[in-house]
DRENSE-196324 format. One record per residue (C-alpha): residue number from 1; residue in three letters; z, y, x. Coordinates in nm, 2 decimals. Each point is the difference from the previous one (the first is absolute). Layout:
# residues N
<NUM, 'ala', <Z, Y, X>>
...
# end
This chain:
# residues 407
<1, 'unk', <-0.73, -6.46, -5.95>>
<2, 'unk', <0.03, 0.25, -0.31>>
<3, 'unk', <0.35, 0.00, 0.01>>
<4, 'unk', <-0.01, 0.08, 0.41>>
<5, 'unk', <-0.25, 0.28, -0.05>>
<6, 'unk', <0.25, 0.14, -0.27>>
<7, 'unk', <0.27, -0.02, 0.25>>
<8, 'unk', <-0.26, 0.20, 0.25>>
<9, 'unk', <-0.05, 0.26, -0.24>>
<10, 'unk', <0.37, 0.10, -0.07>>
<11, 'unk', <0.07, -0.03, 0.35>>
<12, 'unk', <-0.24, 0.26, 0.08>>
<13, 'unk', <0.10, 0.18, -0.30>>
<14, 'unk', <0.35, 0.04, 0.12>>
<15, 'unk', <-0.11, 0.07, 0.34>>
<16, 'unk', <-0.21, 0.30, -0.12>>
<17, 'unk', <0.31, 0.12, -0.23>>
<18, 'unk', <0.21, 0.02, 0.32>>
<19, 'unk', <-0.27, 0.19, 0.23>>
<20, 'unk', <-0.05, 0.23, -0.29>>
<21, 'unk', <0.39, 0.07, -0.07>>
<22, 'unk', <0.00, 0.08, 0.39>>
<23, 'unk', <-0.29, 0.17, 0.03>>
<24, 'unk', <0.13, 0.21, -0.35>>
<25, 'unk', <0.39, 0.07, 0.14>>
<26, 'unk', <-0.15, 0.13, 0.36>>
<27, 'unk', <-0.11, 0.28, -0.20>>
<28, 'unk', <0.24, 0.03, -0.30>>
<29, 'unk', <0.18, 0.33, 0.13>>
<30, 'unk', <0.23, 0.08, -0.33>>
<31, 'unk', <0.07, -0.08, -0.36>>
<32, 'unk', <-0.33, 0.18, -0.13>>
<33, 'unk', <-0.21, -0.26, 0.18>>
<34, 'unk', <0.15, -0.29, -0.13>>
<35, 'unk', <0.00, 0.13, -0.31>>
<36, 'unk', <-0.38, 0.03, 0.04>>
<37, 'unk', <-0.04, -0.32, 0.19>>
<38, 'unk', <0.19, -0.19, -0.33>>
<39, 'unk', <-0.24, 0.21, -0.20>>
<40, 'unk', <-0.27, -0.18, 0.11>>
<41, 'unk', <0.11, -0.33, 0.05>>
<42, 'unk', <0.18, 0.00, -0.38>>
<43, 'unk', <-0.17, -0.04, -0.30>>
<44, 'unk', <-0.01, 0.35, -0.20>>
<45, 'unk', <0.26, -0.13, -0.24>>
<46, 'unk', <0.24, -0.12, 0.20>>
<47, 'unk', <-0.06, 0.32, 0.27>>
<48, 'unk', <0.07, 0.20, -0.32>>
<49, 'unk', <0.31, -0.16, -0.10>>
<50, 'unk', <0.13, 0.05, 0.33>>
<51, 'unk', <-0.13, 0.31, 0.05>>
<52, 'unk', <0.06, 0.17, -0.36>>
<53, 'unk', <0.29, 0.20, -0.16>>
<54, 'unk', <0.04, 0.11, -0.38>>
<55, 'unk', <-0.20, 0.23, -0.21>>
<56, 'unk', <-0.16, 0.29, 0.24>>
<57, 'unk', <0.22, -0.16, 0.29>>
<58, 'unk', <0.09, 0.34, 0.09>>
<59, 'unk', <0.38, -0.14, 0.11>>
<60, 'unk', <-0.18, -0.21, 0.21>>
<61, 'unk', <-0.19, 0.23, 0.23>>
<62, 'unk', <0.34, 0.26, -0.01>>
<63, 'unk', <0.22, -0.32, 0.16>>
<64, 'unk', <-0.21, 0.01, 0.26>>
<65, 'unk', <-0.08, 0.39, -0.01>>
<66, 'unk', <0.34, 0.07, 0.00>>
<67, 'unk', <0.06, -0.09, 0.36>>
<68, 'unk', <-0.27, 0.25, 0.09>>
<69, 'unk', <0.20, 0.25, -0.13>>
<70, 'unk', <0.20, 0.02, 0.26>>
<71, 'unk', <0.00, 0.05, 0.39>>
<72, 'unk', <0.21, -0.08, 0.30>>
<73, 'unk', <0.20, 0.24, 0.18>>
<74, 'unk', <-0.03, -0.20, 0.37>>
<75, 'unk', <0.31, 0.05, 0.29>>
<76, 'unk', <-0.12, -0.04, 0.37>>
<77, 'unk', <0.18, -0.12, 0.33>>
<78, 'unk', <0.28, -0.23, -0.23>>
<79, 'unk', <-0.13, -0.32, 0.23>>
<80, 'unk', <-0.22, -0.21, -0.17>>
<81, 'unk', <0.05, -0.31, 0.28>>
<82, 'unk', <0.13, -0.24, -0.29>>
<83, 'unk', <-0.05, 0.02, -0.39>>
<84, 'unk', <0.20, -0.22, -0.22>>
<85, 'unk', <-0.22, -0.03, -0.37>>
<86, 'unk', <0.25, -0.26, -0.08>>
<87, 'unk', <0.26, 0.11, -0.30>>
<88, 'unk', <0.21, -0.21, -0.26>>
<89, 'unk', <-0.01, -0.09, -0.39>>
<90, 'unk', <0.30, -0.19, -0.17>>
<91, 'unk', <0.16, -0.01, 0.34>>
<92, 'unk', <-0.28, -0.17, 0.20>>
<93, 'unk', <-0.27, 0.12, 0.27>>
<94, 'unk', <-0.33, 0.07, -0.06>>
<95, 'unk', <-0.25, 0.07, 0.29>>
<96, 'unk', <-0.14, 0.28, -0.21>>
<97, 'unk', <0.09, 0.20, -0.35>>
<98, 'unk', <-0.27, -0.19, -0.17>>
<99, 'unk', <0.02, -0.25, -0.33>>
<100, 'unk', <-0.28, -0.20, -0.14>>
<101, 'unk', <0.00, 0.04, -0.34>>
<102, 'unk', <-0.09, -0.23, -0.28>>
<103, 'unk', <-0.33, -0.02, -0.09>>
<104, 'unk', <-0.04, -0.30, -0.29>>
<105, 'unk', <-0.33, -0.20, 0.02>>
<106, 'unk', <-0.06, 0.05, 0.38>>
<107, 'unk', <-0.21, -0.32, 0.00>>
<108, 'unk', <-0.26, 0.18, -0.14>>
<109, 'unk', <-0.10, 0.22, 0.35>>
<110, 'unk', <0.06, -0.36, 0.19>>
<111, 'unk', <0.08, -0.33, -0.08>>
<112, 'unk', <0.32, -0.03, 0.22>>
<113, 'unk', <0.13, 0.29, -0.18>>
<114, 'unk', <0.37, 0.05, 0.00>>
<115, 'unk', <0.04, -0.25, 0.31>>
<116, 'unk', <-0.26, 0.16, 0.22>>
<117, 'unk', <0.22, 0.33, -0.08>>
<118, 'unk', <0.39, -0.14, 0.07>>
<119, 'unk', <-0.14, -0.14, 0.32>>
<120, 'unk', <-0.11, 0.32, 0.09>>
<121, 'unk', <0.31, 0.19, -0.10>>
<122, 'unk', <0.21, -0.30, 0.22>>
<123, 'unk', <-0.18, 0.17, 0.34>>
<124, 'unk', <-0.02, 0.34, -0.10>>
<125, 'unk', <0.41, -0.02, -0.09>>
<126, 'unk', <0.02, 0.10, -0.33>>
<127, 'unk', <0.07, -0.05, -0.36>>
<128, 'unk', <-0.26, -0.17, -0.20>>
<129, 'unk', <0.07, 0.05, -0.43>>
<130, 'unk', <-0.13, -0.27, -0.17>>
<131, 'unk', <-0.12, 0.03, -0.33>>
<132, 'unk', <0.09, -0.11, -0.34>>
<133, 'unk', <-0.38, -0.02, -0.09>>
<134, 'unk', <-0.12, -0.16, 0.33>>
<135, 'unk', <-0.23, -0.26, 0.03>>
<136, 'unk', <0.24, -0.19, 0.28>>
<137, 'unk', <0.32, -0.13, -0.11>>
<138, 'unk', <0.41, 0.09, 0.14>>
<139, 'unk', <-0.01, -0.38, 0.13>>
<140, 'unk', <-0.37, 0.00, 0.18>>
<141, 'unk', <0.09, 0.40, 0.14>>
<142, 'unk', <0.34, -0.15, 0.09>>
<143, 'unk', <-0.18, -0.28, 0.20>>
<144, 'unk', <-0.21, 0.24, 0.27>>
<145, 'unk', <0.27, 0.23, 0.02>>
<146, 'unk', <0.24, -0.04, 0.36>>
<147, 'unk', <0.33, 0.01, 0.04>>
<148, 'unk', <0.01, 0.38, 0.08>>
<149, 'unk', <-0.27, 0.08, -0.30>>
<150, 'unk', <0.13, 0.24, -0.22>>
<151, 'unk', <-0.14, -0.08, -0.38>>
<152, 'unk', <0.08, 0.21, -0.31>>
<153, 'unk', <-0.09, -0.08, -0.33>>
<154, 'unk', <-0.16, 0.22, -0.32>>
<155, 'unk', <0.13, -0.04, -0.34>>
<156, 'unk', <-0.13, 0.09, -0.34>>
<157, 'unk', <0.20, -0.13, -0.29>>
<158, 'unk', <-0.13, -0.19, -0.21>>
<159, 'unk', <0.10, 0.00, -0.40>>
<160, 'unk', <0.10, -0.32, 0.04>>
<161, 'unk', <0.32, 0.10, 0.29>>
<162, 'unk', <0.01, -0.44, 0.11>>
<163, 'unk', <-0.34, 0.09, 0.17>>
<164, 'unk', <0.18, 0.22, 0.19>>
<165, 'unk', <0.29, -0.18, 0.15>>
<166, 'unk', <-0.22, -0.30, 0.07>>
<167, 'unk', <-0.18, 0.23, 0.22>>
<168, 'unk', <0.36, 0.21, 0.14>>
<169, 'unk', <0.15, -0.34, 0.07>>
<170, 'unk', <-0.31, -0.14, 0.19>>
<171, 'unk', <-0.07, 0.29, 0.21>>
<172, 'unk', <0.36, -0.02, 0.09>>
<173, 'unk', <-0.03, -0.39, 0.05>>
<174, 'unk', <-0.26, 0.09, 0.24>>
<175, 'unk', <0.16, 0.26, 0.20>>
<176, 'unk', <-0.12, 0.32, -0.17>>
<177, 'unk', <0.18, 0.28, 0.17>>
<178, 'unk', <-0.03, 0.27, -0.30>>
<179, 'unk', <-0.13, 0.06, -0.34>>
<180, 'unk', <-0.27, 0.26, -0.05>>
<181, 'unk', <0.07, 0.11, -0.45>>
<182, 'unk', <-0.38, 0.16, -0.11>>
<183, 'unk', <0.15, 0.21, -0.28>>
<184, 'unk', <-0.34, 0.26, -0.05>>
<185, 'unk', <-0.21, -0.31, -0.21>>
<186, 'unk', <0.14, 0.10, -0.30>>
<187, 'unk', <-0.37, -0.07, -0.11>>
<188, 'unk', <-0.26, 0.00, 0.20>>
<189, 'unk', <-0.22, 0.32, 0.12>>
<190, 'unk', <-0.38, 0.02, -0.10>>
<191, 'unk', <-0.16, -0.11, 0.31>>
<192, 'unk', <-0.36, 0.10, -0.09>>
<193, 'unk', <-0.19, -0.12, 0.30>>
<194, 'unk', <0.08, -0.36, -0.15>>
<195, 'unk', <-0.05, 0.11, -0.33>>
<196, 'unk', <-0.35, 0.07, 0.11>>
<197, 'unk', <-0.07, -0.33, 0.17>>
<198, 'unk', <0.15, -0.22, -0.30>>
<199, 'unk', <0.22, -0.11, 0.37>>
<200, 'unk', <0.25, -0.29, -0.11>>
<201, 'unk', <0.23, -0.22, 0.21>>
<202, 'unk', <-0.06, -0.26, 0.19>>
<203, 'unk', <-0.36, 0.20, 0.01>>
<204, 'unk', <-0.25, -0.20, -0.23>>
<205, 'unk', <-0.31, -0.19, 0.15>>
<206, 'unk', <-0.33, 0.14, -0.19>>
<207, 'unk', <-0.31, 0.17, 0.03>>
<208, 'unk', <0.16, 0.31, 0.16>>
<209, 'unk', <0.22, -0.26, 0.22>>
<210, 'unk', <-0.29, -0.14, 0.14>>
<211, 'unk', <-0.18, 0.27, 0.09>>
<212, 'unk', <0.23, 0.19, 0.19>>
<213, 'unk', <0.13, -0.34, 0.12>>
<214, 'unk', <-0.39, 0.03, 0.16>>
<215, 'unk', <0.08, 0.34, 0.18>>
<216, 'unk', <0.35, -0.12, 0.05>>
<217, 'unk', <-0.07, -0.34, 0.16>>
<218, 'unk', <0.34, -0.02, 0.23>>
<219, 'unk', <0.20, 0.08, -0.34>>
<220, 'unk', <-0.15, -0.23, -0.20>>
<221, 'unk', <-0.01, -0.29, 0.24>>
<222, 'unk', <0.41, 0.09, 0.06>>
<223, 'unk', <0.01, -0.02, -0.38>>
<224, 'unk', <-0.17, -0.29, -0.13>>
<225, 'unk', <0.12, -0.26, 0.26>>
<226, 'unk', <0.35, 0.09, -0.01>>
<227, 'unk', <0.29, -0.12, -0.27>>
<228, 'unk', <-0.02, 0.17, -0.35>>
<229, 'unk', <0.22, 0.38, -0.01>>
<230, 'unk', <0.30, -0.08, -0.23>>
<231, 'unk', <0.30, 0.25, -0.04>>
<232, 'unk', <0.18, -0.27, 0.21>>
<233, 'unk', <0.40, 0.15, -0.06>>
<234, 'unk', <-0.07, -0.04, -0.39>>
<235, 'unk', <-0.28, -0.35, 0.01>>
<236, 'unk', <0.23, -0.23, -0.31>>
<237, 'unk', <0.30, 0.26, -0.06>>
<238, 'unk', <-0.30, 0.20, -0.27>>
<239, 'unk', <-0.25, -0.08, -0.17>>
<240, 'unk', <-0.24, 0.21, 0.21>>
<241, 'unk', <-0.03, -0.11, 0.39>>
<242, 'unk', <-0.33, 0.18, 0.13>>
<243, 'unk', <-0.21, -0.37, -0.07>>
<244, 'unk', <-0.24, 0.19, -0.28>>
<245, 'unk', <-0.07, 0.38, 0.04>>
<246, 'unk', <0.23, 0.28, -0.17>>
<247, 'unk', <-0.04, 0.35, -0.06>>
<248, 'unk', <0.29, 0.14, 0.20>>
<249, 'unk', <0.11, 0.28, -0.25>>
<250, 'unk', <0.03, -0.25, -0.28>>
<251, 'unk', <0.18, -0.28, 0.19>>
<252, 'unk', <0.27, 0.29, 0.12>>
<253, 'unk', <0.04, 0.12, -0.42>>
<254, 'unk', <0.06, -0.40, -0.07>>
<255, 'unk', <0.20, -0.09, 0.29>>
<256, 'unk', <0.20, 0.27, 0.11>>
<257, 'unk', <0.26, 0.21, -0.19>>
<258, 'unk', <0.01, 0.35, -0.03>>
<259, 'unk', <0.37, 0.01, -0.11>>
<260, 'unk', <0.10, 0.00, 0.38>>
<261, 'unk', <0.29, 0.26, 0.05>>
<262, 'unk', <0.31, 0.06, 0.25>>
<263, 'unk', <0.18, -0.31, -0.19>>
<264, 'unk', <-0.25, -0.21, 0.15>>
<265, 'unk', <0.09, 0.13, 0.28>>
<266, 'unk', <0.32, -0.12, -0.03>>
<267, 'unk', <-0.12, -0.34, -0.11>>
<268, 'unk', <-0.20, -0.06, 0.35>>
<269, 'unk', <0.30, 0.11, 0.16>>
<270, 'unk', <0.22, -0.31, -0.16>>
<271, 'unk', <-0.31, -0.24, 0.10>>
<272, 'unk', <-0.06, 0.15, 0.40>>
<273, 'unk', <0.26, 0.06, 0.21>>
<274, 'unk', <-0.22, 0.16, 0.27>>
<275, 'unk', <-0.17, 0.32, 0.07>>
<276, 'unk', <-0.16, 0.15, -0.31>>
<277, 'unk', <-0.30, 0.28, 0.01>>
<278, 'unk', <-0.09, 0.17, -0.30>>
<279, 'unk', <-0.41, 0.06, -0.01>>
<280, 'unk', <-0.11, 0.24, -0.20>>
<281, 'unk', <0.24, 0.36, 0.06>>
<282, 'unk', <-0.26, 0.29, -0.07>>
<283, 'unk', <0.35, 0.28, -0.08>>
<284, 'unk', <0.28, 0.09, 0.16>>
<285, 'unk', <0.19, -0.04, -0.28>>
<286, 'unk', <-0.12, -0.39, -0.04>>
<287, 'unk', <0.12, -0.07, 0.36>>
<288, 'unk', <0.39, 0.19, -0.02>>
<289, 'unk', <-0.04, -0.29, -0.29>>
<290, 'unk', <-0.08, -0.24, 0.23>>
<291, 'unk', <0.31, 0.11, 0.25>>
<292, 'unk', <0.24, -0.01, -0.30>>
<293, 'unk', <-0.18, -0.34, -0.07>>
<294, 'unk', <0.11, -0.17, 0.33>>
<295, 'unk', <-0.33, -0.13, 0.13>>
<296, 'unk', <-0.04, 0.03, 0.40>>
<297, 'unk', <-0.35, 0.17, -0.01>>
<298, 'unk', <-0.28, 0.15, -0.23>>
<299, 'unk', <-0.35, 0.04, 0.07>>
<300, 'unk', <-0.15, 0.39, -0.10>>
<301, 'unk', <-0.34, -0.20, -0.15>>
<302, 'unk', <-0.26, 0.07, -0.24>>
<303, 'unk', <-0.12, -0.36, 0.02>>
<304, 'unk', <-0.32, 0.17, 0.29>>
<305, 'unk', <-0.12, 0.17, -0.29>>
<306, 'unk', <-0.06, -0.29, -0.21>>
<307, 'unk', <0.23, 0.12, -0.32>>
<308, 'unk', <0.06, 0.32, -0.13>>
<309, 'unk', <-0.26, 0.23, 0.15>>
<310, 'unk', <0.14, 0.37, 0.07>>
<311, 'unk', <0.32, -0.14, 0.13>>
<312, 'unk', <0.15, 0.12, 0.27>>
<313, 'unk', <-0.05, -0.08, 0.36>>
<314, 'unk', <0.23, -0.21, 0.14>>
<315, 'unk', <-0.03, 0.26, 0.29>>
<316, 'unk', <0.01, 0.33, -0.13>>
<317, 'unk', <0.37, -0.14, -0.20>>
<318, 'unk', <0.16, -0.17, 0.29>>
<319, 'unk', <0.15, 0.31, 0.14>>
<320, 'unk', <0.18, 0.09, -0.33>>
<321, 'unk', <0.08, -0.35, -0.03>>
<322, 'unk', <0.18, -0.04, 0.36>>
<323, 'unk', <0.18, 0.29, -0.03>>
<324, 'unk', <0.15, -0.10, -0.35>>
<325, 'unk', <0.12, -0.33, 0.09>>
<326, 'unk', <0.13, 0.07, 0.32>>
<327, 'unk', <-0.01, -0.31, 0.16>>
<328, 'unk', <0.15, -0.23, -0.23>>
<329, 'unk', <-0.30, -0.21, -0.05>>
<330, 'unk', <-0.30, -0.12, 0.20>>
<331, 'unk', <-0.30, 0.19, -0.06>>
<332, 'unk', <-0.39, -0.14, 0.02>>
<333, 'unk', <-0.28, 0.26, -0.07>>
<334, 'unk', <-0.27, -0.23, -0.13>>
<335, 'unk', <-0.35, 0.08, -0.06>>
<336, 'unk', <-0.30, 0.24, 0.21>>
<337, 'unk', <0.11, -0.11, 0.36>>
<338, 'unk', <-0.32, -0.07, 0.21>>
<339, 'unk', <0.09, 0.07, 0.34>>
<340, 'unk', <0.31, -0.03, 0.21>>
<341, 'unk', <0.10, 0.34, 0.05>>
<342, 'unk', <0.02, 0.02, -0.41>>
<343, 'unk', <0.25, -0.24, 0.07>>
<344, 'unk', <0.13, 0.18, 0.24>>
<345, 'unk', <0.00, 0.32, -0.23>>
<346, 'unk', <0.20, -0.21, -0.32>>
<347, 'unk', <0.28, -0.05, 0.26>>
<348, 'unk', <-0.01, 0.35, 0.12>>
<349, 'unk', <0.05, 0.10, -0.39>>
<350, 'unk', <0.35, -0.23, -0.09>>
<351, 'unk', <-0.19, -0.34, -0.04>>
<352, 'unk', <0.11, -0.29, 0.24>>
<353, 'unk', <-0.32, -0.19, -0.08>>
<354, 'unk', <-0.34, 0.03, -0.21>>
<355, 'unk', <-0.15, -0.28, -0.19>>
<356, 'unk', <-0.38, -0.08, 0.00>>
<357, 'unk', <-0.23, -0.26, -0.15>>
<358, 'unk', <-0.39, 0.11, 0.00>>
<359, 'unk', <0.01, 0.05, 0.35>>
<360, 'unk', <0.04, -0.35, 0.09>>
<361, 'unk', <-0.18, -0.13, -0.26>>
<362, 'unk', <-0.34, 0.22, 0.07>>
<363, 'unk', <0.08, -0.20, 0.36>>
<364, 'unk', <0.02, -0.34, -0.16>>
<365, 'unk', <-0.28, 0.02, -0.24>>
<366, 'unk', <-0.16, 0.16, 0.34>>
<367, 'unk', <0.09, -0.30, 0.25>>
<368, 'unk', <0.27, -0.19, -0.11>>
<369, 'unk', <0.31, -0.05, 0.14>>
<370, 'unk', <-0.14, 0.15, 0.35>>
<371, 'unk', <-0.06, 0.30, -0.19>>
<372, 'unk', <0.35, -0.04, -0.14>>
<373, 'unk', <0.12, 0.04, 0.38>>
<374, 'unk', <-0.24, 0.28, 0.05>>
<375, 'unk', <0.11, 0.25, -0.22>>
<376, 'unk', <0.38, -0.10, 0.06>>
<377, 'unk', <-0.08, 0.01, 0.38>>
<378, 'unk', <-0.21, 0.37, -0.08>>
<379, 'unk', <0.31, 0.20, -0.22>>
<380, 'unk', <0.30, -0.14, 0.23>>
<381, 'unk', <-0.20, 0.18, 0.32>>
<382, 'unk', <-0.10, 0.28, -0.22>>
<383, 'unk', <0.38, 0.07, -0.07>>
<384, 'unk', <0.09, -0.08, 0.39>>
<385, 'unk', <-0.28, 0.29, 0.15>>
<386, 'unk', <0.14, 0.24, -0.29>>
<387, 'unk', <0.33, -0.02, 0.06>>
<388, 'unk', <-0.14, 0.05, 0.39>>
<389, 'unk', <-0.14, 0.29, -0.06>>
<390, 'unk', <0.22, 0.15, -0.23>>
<391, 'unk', <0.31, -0.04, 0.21>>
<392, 'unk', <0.18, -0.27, -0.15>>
<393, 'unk', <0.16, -0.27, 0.22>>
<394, 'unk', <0.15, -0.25, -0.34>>
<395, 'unk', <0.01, 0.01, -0.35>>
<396, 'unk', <0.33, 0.21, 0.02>>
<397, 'unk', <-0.19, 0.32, 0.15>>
<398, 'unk', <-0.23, -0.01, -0.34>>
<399, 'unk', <0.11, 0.27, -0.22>>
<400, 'unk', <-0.10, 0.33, -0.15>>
<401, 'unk', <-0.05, 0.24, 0.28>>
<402, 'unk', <-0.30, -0.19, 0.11>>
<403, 'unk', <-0.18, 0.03, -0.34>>
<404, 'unk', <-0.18, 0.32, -0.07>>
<405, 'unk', <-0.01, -0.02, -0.38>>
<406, 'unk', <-0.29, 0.21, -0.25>>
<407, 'unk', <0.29, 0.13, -0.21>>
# end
């Protein structure tokens, strides 16, 4: 009889979860109220570590600033009967200019974590980056994913360079379309939010735990019953996997190596044969490097604000960027987008896509993978009405004379 009642209870657990995600995503208009939603749904610690950027975070509010910072110049009477939001990276479609970037340790806003999020990117039609530090392996990502899922995968190098291939030659076992090279980790910033909550991964279980697991009871619940968090791409290849807690900034001085140059670029290129994006360009003259390097792509990214704060944003230095290289890479402004006619604005400015993470992971520490679909569902329509009412018909009519810029 006890072990029915239990049965009962989670039952009606789970039926409450899904009346509240609806009842939550009827009125979840934009990225700002997922945000808050996650907010209060999350413990503090892990809200923060989402949430957070280094020192002041004052690159973190110009990424998103900068998109503020400039306006639209809209065309009339061009016939708005059909948009196309579709576009292409490394020679294949996307339904809109949109990445998902890697964000290690998803599990931590929701227990399907990583899966919950490659689903989501399979219906929305675009490129899901995988991370190096996530907490869902290549193989189990591999095993959601369809046949037209497009998966990418994150790299930081490791001193020891067999970690690397192991993890090069798995993701292209499993059908890894490109690799994503984070080349800004030199060390790690001075996130000072998790400074000031002792915040480790996989989050500890105390005293602090426990009570916010008391205003947090949908959190908790999701965290306690589910498998342990381990940095699943790594679990037996180091000595660290994610089964006891770590202080990030220390595990990144032991692990990774802060000798990474443009001969490692090199090296990656002898291991992968496919696609290669450089992650990390904050100068033009670092990505006229990256041309002369060979790789098909570079993301413009200050890691969302996370390393070096005072660094440019990705926004403000995409115009000089496009204009020096020309076309002879793939560009990805990465960081501040939070609606889909900043999307729509990147494009307008010489990028062919943007990269975001937070967004999607405010909607899964929010409602899961239903808020996964929510906030994809929210920026692809907010790119179709802009280019609507701006006057453009496809990606192709995107360009300069639409932008009204500050300077």
């Amino acid at each position: 009889m006890a072990f029915l009642n239990s049965i009962r209870s989670v039952v009606k657990f789970r039926k409450l979860e899904i009346n509240r995600t609806n009842r939550l995503l009827r009125k979840a208009a934009n990225v700002d109220d997922l945000r808050k939603l996650a907010k209060r749904r999350l413990p503090i610690g892990v809200f923060d570590y989402i949430d957070g950027g280094a020192e002041d975070e004052i690159t973190l509010r110009r990424n998103v600033e900068a998109y503020k910072k400039v306006s639209f110049k809209p065309r009339v009477l061009r016939d708005m009967a059909n948009i196309d939001t579709s576009t292409s990276l490394f020679g294949r479609k996307l339904s809109f200019p949109l990445v998902l970037a890697p964000t290690g340790f998803t599990r931590i806003a929701h227990s399907e974590g990583e899966l919950a999020v490659v689903r989501a990117a399979t219906r929305a039609g675009i490129p899901f980056t995988l991370s190096t530090m996530a907490t869902r392996s290549i193989e189990e990502c591999a095993s959601v994913a369809e046949s037209d899922t497009r998966l990418w995968f994150q790299i930081y190098t490791w001193r020891d360079r067999s970690v690397v291939k192991n993890l090069v030659e798995r993701a292209e076992a499993s059908g890894f379309e490109a690799v994503c090279l984070t080349v800004d980790t030199a060390v790690l910033g001075r996130r000072e939010r998790d400074v000031r909550r002792g915040f480790t991964l996989p989050p500890e279980v105390g005293l602090g735990t426990i009570i916010d697991g008391v205003k947090n009871p949908g959190w908790t619940w999701d965290f306690l019953t589910a498998d342990p968090i381990r940095f699943a791409n790594v679990e037996g290849l180091t000595a660290i996997d994610g089964s006891t807690a770590v202080d990030l900034a220390e595990h990144m001085k032991s692990q990774f190596d802060p000798g990474l140059s443009w001969k490692d670029v090199e090296w990656l290129r002898s291991i992968w044969k496919g696609p290669i994006l450089i992650k990390g360009i904050q100068t033009v003259e670092d990505a006229l490097i990256a041309v002369d390097s060979g790789v098909e792509a570079i993301a413009i990214s200050n890691h969302g604000g996370r390393q070096l704060d005072e660094a440019p944003a990705p926004f403000d230095l995409l115009p000089e960027v496009a204009e020096a290289v020309q076309d002879r890479l793939e560009i990805i402004c990465d960081g501040g987008v939070r609606r889909g006619s900043d999307i729509v604005k990147a494009v307008s400015l010489g990028a062919n896509a943007v990269m975001a993470g937070r967004p999607y992971l405010y909607a899964l520490g929010a409602c899961g993978e239903r808020g996964v679909d929510h906030v994809l569902g929210l920026l692809h329509e907010g790119v179709e009405r802009t280019m609507a009412l701006i006057g453009a018909a496809s990606m192709n009519d995107l360009s300069q004379e639409l932008i009204n810029r500050a300077d």
